[in-house]
C-alpha positions in Angstrom: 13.2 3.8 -30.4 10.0 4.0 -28.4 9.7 3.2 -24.8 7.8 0.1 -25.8 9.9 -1.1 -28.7 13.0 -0.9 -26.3 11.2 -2.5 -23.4 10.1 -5.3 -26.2 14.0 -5.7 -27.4 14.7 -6.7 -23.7 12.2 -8.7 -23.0 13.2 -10.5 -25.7 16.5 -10.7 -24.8 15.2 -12.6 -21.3 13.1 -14.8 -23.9 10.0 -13.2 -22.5 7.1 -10.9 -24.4 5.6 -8.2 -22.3 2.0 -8.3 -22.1 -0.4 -5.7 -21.9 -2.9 -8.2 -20.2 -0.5 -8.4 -17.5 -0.5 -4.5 -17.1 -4.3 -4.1 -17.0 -4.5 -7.1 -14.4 -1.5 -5.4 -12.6 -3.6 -2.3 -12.3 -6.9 -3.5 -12.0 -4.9 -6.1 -8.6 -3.3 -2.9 -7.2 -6.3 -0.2 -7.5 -8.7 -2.5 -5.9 -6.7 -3.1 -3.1 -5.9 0.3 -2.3 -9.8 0.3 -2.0 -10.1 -2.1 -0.1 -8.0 -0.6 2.5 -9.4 3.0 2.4 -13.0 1.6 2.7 -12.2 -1.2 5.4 -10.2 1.7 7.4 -13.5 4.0 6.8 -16.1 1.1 7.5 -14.1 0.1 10.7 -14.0 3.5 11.6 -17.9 4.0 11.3 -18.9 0.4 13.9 -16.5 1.5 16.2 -18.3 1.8 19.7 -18.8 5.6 20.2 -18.4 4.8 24.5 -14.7 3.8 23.7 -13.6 7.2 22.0 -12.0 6.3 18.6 -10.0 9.6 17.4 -8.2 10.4 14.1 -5.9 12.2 16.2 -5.2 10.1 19.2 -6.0 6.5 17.6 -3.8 4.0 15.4 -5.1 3.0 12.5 -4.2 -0.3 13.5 -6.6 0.1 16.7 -9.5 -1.3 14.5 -8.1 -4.5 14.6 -6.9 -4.5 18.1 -5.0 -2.1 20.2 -1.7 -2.4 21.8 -1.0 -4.4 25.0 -1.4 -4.6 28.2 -5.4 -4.4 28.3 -5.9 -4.6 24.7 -9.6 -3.7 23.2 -11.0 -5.9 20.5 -14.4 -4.6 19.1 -16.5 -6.4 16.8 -17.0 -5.9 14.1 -14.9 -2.9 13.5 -12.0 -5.8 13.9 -13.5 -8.1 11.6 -13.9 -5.6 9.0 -10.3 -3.9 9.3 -8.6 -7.5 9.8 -10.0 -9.0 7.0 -9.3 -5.9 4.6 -5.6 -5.8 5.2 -5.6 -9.3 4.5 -7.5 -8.8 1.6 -5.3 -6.4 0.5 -1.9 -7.7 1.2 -2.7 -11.0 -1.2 -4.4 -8.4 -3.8 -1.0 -6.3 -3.8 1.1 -9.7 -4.2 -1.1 -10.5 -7.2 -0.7 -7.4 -8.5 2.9 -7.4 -8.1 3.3 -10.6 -10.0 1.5 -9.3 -13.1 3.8 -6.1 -12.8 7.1 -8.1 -12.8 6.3 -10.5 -15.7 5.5 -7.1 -17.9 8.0 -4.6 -16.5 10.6 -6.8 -15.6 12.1 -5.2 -12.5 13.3 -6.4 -9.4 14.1 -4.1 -7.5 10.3 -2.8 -7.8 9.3 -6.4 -8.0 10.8 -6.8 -4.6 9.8 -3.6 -2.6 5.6 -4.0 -3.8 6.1 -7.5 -2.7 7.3 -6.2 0.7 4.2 -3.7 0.6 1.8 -6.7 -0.1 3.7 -9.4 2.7 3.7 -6.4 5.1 -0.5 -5.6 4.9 -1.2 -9.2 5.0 1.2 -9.1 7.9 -1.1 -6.8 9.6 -4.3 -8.2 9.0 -3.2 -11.7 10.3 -1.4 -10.2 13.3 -3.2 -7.4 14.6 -2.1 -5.2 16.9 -2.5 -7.0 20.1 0.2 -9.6 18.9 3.6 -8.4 19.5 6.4 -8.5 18.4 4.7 -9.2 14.9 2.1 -6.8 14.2 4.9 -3.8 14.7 7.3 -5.3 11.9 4.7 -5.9 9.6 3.5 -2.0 10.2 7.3 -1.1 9.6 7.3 -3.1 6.8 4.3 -1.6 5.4 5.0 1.6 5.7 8.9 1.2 4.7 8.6 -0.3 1.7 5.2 1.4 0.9 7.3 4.6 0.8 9.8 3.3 -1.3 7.5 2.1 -3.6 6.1 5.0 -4.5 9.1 6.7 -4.9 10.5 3.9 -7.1 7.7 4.3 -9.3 8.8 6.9 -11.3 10.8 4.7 -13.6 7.9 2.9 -14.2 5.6 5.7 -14.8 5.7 7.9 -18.3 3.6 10.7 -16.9 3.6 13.3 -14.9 1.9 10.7 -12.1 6.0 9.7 -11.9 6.4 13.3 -10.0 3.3 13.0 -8.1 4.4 9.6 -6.8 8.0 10.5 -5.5 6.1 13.2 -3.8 3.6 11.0 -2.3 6.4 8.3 -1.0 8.7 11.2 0.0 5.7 12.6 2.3 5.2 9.3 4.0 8.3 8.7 5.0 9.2 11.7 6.4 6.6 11.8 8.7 7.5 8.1 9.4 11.5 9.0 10.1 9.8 12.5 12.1 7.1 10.6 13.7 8.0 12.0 17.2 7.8 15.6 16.2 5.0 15.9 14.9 2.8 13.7 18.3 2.4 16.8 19.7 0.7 18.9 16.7 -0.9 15.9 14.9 -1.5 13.1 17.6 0.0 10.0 17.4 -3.1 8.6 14.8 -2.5 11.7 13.1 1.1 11.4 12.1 0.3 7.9 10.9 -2.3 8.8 9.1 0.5 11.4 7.3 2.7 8.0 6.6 -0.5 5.7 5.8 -2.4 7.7 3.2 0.0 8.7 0.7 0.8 5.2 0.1 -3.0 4.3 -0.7 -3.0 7.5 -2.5 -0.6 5.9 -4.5 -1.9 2.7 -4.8 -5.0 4.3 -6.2 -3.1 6.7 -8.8 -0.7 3.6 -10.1 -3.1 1.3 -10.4 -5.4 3.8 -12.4 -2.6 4.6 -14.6 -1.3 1.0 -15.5 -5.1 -0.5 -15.9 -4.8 3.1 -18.9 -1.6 1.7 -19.9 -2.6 -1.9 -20.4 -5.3 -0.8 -22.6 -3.2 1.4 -24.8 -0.9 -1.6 -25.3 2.1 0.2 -24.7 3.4 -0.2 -21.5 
């Protein structure tokens, strides 16, 4: 029996039909957001003033928005742009999600994407001035971005199912190492080693279910 015959006979037993419109939107949800992200982190990045010294290495991702108190620094529009992306995001991966349970089903992923989504809208509408809030969120994000990824693989009938366990299995070991690795990479640049995998993967699963909704045999 193929993969999509047997996922058909279960479906059917829930008195559902799996839908390989649901797939595509899943994918098309899921790779734009990852975009979003990369390109508001890059376009925050590029209006941030050059007199306050905005490093890869030394500076949070998350410093776009708003750094950490006491004496936060908010800069405009670099904290527009990031803000508004991880918001953007967060409510694209949520879609997403939704699409990707009604066709595969599965709660446990259903559950940790949906954690992934909540926690990058969690970060756009608290930024990181806003405590104790905007850390959860982050530790959300990155938790269950992580476990997402690595989840993936029963999802994924490729050899993108290795690539992604990799990629979640990188994140969070520099999350759960995050203090070794200050003094060689800077703080920014150990989260940058737990941020980027997961939009690595976002990219790479969203790609691959938008090819999988339009084989029709997800």
């Amino acid at each position: 029996m193929s993969y999509k015959e047997d996922l058909s006979t279960d479906n059917q037993i829930k008195g559902t039909e799996p839908s390989a419109t649901h797939v595509t939107l899943a994918g098309i949800f899921i790779f734009i957001a990852a975009t979003v992200v990369l390109m508001g982190i890059i376009t925050g990045e590029i209006f941030y003033p050059p007199e306050l010294t905005y490093t890869t290495a030394q500076s949070m991702i998350s410093d776009l928005g708003a750094t950490v108190p006491p004496n936060s620094i908010i800069t405009q529009p670099s904290a527009t742009i990031f803000n508004f992306a991880m918001i953007i995001a967060g409510i694209l991966i949520l879609m997403g999600n939704y699409f990707l349970f009604k066709a595969s089903h599965d709660k446990i992923g259903g559950i940790l994407v949906g954690l992934l989504g909540l926690g990058a809208l969690g970060v756009g509408v608290f930024p990181g001035n806003m405590t104790p809030m905007h850390p959860i969120f982050s530790l959300m994000t990155f938790i269950c971005g992580g476990l997402s990824a690595v989840y993936s693989y029963k999802l994924i009938k490729s050899p993108l199912k290795y690539i992604s366990i990799l990629l979640g299995i990188l994140s969070l070991f520099f999350l759960f190492t995050y203090n070794l690795f200050i003094p060689v990479l800077g703080g920014g640049g150990v989260e940058r080693w737990v941020a980027y995998p997961v939009i690595l993967w976002l990219l790479g699963f969203g790609g691959y279910l938008m090819g999988r909704g339009s084989e029709d045999n997800f």
